[in-house]
C-alpha positions as CSV (number, residue, x, y, z in Angstrom):
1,X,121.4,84.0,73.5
2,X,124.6,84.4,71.8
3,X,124.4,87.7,70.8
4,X,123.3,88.6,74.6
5,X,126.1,86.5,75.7
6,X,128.6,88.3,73.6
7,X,127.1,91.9,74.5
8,X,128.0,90.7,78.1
9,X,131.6,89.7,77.7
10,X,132.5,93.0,75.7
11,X,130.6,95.0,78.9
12,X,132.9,93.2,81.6
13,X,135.8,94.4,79.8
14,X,134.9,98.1,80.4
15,X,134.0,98.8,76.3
16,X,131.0,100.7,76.1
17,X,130.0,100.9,72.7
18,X,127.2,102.9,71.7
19,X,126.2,106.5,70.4
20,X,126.5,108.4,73.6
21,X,128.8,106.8,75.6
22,X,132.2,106.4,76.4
23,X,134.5,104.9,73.5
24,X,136.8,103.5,75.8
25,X,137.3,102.1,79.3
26,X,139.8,104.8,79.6
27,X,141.1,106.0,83.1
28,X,142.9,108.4,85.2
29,X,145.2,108.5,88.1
30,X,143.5,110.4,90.7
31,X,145.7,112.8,92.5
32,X,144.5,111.3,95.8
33,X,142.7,108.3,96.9
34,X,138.7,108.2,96.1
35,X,136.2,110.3,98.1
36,X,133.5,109.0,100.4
37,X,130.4,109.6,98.5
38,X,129.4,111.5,102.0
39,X,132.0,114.1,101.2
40,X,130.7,114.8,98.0
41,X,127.7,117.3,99.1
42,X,130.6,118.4,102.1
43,X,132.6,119.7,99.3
44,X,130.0,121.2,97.3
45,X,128.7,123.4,100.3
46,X,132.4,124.2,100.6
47,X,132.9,125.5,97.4
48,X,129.8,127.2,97.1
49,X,129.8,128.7,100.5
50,X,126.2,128.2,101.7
51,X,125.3,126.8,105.2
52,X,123.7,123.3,106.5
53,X,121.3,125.6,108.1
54,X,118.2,126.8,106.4
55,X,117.3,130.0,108.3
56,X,120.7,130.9,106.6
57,X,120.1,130.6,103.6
58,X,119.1,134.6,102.6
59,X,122.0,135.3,104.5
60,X,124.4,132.9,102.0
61,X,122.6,133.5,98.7
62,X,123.4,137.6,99.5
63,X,126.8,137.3,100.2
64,X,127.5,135.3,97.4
65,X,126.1,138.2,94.8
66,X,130.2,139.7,96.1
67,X,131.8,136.8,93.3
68,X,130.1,138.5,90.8
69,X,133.5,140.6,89.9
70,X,135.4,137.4,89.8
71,X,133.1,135.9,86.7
72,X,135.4,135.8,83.2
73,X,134.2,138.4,81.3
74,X,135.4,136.1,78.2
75,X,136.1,131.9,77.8
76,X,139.5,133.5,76.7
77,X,140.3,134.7,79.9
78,X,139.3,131.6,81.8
79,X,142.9,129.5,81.3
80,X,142.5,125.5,79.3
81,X,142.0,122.4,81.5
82,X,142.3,119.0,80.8
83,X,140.2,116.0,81.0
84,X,142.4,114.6,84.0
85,X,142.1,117.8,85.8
86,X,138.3,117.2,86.7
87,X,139.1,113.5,87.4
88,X,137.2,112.1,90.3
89,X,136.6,108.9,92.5
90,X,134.3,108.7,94.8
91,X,133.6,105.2,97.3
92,X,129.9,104.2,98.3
93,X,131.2,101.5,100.9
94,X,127.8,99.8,101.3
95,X,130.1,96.8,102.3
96,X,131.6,98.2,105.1
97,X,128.9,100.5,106.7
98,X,125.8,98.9,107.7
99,X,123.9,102.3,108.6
100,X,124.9,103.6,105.0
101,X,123.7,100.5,103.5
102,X,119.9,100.9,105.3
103,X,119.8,104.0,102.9
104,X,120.3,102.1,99.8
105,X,118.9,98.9,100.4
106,X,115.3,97.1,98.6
107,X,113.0,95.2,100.8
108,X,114.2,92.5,97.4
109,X,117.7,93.0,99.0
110,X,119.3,94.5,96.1
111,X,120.6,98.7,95.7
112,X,117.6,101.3,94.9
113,X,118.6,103.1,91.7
114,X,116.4,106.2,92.7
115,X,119.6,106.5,95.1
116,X,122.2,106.0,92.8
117,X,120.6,108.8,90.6
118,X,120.9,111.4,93.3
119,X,124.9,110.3,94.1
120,X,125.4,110.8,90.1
121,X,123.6,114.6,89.7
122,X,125.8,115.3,93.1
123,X,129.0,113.8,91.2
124,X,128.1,116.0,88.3
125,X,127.9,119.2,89.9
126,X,131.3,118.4,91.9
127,X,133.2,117.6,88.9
128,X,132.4,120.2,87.0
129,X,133.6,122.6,89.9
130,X,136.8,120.6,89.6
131,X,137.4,122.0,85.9
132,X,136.4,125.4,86.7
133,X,139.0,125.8,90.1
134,X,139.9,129.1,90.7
135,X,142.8,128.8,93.5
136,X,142.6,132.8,93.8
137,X,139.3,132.3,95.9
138,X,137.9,130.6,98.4
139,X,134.5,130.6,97.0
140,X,133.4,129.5,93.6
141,X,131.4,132.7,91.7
142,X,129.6,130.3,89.5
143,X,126.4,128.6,90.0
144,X,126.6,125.0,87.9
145,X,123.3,123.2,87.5
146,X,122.3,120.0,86.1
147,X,120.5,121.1,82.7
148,X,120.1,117.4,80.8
149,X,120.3,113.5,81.9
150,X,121.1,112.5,77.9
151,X,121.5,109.1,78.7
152,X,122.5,106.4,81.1
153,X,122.8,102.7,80.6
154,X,122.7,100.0,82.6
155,X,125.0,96.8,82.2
156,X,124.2,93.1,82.7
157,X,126.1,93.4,86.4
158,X,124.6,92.6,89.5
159,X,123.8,95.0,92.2
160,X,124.7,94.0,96.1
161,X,124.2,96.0,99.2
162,X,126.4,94.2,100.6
163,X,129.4,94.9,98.6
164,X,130.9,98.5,97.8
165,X,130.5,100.5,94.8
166,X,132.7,103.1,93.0
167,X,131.5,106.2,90.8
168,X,134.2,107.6,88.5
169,X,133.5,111.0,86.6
170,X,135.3,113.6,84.6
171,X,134.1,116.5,81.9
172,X,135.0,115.5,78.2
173,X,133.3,118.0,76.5
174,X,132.9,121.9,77.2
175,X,131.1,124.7,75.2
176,X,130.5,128.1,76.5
177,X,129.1,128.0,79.1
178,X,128.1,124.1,79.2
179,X,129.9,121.1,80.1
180,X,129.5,117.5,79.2
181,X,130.3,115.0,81.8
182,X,130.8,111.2,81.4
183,X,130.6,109.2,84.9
184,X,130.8,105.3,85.4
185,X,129.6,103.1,88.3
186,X,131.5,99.9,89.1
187,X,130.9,97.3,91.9
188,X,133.2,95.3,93.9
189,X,133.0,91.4,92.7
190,X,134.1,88.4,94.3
191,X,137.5,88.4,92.5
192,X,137.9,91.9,94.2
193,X,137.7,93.7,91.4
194,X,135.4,96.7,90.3
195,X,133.1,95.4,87.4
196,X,131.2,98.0,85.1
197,X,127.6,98.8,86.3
198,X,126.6,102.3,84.9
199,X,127.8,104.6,82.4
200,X,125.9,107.9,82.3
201,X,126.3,111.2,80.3
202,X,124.9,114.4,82.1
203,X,125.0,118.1,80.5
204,X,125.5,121.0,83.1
205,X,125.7,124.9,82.7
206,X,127.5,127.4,84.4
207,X,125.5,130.2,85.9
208,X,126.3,133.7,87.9
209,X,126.5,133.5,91.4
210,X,123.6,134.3,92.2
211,X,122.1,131.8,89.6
212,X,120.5,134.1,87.0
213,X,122.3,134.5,84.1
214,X,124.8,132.6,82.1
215,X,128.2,132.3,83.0
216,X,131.8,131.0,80.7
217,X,133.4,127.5,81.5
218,X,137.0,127.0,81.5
219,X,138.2,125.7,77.9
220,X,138.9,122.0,77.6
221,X,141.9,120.9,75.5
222,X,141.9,116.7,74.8
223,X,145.2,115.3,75.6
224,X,145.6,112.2,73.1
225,X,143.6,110.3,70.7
226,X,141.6,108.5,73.0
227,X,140.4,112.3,74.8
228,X,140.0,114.0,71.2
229,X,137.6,110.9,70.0
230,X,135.6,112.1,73.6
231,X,135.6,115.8,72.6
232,X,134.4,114.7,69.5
233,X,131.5,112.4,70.8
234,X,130.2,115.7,73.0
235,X,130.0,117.6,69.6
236,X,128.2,115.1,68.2
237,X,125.8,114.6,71.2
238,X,125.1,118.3,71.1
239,X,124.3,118.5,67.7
240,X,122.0,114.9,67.8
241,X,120.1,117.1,70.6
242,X,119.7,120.1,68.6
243,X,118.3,117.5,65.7
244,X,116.1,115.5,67.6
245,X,114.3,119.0,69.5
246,X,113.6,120.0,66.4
247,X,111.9,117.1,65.3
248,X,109.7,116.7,68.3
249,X,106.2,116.2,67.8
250,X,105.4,119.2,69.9
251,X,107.1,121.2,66.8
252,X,106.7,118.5,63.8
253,X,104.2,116.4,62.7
254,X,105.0,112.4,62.5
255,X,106.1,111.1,59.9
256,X,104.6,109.0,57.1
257,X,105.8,105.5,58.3
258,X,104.7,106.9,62.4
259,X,101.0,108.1,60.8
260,X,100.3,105.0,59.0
261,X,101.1,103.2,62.8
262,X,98.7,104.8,64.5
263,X,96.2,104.6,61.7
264,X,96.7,100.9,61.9
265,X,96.6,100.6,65.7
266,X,93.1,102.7,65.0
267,X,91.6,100.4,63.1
268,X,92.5,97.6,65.0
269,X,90.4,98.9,67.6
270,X,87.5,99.3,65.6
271,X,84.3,97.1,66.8
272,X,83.5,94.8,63.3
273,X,80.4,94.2,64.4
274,X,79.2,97.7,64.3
275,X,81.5,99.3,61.7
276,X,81.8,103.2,63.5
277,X,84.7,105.3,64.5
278,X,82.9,105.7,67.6
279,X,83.0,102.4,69.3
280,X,86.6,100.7,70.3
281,X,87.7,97.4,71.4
282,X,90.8,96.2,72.5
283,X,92.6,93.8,70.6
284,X,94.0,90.7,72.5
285,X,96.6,90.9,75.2
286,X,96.2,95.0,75.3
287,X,95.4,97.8,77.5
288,X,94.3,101.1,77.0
289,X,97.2,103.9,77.5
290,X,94.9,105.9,79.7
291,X,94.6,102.6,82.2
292,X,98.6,102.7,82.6
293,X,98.5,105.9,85.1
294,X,99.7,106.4,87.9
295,X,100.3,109.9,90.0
296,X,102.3,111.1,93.2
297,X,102.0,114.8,95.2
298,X,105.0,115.4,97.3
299,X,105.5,118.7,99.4
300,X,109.0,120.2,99.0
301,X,110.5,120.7,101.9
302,X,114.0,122.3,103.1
303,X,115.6,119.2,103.4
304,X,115.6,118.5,99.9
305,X,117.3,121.4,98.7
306,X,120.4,121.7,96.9
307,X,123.4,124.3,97.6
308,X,121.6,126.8,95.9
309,X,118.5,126.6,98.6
310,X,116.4,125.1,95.2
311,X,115.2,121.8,95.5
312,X,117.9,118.8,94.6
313,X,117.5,117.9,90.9
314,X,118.6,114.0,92.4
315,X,115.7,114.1,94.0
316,X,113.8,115.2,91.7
317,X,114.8,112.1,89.7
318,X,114.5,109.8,92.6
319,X,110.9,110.4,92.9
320,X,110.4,110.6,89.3
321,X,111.9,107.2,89.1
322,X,110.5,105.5,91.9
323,X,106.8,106.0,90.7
324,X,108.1,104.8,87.3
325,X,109.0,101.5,88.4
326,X,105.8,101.2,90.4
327,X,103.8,102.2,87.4
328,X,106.0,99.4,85.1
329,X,105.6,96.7,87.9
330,X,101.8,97.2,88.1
331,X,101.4,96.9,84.4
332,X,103.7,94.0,83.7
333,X,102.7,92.4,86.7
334,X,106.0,91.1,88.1
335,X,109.3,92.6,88.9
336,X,110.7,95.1,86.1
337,X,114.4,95.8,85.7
338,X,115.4,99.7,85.1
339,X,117.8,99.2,81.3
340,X,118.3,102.8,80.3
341,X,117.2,106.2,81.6
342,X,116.5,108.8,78.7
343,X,116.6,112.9,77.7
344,X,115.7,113.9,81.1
345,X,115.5,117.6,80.5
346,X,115.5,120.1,83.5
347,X,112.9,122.8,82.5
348,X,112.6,125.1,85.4
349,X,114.0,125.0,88.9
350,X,111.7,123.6,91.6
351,X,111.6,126.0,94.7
352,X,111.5,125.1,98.2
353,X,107.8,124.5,99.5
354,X,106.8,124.0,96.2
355,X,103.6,121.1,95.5
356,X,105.6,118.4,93.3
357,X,103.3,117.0,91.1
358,X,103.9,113.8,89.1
359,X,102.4,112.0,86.6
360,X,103.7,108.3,84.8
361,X,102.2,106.4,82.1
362,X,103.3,103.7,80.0
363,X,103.4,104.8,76.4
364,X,105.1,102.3,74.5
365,X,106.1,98.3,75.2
366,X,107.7,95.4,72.9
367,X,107.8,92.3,73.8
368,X,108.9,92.4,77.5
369,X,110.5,96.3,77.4
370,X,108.5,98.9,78.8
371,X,108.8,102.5,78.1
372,X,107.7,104.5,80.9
373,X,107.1,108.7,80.8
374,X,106.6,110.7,83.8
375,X,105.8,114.3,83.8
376,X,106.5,116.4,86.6
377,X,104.9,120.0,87.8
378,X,104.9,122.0,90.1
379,X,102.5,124.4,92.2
380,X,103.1,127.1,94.7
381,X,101.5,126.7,98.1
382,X,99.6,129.7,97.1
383,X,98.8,129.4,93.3
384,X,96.8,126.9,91.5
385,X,99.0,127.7,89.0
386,X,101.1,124.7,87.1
387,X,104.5,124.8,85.5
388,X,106.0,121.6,84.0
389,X,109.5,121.3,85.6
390,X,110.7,118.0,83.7
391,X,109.8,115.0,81.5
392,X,111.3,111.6,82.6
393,X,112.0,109.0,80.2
394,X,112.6,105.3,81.5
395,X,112.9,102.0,79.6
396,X,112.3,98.8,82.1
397,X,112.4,95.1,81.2
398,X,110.0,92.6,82.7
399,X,110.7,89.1,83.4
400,X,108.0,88.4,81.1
401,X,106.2,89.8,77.9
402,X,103.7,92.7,78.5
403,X,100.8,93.8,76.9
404,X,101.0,96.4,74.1
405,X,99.3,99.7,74.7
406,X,96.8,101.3,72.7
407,X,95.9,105.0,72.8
408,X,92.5,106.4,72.0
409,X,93.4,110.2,71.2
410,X,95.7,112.1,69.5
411,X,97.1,113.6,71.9
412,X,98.2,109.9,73.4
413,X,99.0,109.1,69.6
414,X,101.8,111.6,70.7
415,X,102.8,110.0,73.4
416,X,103.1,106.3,71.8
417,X,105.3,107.7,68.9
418,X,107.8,110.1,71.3
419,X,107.9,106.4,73.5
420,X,108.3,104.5,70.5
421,X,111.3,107.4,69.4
422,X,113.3,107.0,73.2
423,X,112.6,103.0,73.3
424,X,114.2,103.1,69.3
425,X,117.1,105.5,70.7
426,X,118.1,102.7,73.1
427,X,122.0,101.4,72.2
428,X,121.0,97.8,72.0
429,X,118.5,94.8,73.4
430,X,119.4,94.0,76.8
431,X,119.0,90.8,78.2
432,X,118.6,91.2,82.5
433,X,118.4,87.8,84.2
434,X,116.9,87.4,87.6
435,X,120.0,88.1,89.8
436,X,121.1,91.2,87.5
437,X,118.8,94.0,88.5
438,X,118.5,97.1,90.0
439,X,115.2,99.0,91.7
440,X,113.7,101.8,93.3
């Protein structure tokens, strides 16, 4: 209790300490006064150029294929921005609009996170058009998508519809052609000040105009100590990325310590009465991975698309998420309490009209955590054919211990060791009491 009480105090100061994070509650002066969250998606069709209508789309897409001469043949061309330059605030007044609220609120009366993760990928995209301004025209040539969720981690703060919230959110690390961009989420409390909710780290890339091929970012050049530590932190994230890909278990086998768990979990299941491989029990207070499903089919229409008339990558996440806490409720049996969202990795656009297809299972628990994975495919309207699009990772806390999962093959062997890896990757233990949640 002392340790979760002290882990609290640091997190109402603003210091976020932990591998992927911010260092520092460190903020910026924005050049005007914060956005409505509404004006977020008004700005990106601006800047993009495409209409609200969708029989206009072919008609947008082909006009923008013009920018393509305005595209930086080299990052040396493209001139250096700072961290301040793609500083944003945007409002969610949830206190002062009743019809905006309805949107956002739990029949539990508290704020559905699958929302929040759309407002963030929309934040995303927005601020990284903010780095890459180009004054000299009115349309922006490059197409910047949401390529990675690496992390985002909630703090011990309570959620109210009732009271407004505010997203901050500026680039702090730039490659090439990708940026890394580090967003917060506050809330109004009753001293009428914001208090830290959320702090999230997305990766996005810069595309052609038309979306195709790859396209160069502005440079970034870190201001001070405090913006060079950041730069520093997005060179480390990339490289941890590149490490952990190429240890994944669809490229590496498991380790010694991981093969001699599931070993041990086998024979645990192992009827003593009849001494075979072939017949398995379950061990007290368990439940067989495969029992832990559950699976969604959503059609994809129009008005889920993004600016690029592909469907909304926060919605993709919404959905994902939403069957993820359903799936983590029904198997802990009482209210779970979303604690960090992993390494969501954006494999292939989904089109319009496409058959979403998703799949959760709970691969890994401990004590009263719950690591939930949900895969998501796609199929055309015409095809039978199924691409995997993404692999969501989310870690929920129950109010109350769980059962541990068992698998029975291999391949959910797999599974229970790349959940044990993202439930291990998690900053630190986090203690949620009743009134401190957030849900679908």
């Amino acid at each position: 209790m002392k340790r979760a009480a002290m882990r609290l105090c640091t997190l109402n100061r603003g210091l976020f300490i932990h591998g992927r994070g911010l260092t520092q509650g460190y903020q910026y002066t924005p050049k005007q006064g914060p956005l409505h969250m509404r004006e977020v998606r008004d700005k990106l069709r601006e800047i993009v150029g495409v209409s609200t209508n969708w029989r206009d789309h072919v008609k947008a897409m082909e006009e923008r294929k013009l920018l393509h001469n305005f595209l930086a043949k080299s990052q040396k061309a493209l001139p250096p921005r700072k961290m301040k330059d793609s500083y944003i605030e945007v409002l969610l007044p949830l206190g002062s609009d009743p019809g905006l609220r309805d949107k956002y609120l739990t029949v539990q009366n508290t704020v559905r996170f699958g929302r929040i993760l759309e407002d963030l990928d929309s934040l995303g995209v927005l601020v990284c058009y903010m780095h890459n301004r180009n004054h000299s025209v009115t349309m922006s040539p490059l197409s910047i998508v949401t390529a990675l969720v690496d992390k985002i981690d909630m703090c011990k703060q309570s959620l109210s519809p009732e009271q407004d919230i505010k997203f901050t959110g500026h680039v702090s690390w730039v490659g090439k052609t990708s940026m890394e961009v580090k967003m917060k989420m506050f809330q109004l409390h009753k001293d009428d000040a914001f208090w830290p909710v959320l702090d999230a780290t997305f990766v996005m890339v810069a595309r052609d105009s038309e979306n195709k091929g790859p396209a160069f970012v502005n440079p970034l050049i870190p201001e001070n100590a405090e913006e060079e530590e950041l730069f520093k932190q997005g060179e480390l994230n990339k490289g941890r990325r590149i490490a952990f890909s190429s240890t994944s278990l669809l490229k590496m086998a498991p380790s010694p310590e991981e093969r001699n768990t599931i070993h041990e979990m086998f024979l645990s299941t192992l009827d003593p009465k009849t001494i075979s491989f072939h017949s398995r029990i379950l061990p007290p207070n368990s439940v067989w991975m495969e029992d832990t499903k559950l699976k969604s089919l959503d059609i994809c229409h129009p008005q889920e698309r993004n600016i690029f008339n592909r469907i909304f990558g926060g919605f993709l996440m919404r959905k994902a998420y939403e069957l993820a806490w359903a799936t983590a409720c029904s198997f802990g049996g009482s209210r779970p309490f979303v604690v960090t969202v992993d390494d969501i990795m954006f494999q292939k656009p989904v089109e319009v009209g496409s058959l979403l297809f998703l799949s959760s299972q709970v691969c890994f628990t401990q004590n009263n955590y719950i690591q939930v994975r949900v895969h998501s495919e796609v199929a055309s309207l015409g095809s039978n054919e199924h691409m995997t699009t993404n692999v969501f990772h989310f870690t929920f806390m129950s109010e109350r211990e769980v059962p541990l999962v068992f698998p029975k093959t291999y391949g959910e062997s797999m599974l229970y060791l790349d959940g044990k890896r993202h439930f291990k990757s998690m900053s630190a233990p986090v203690t949620l009491k009743k009134d401190y949640s957030v849900e679908p």
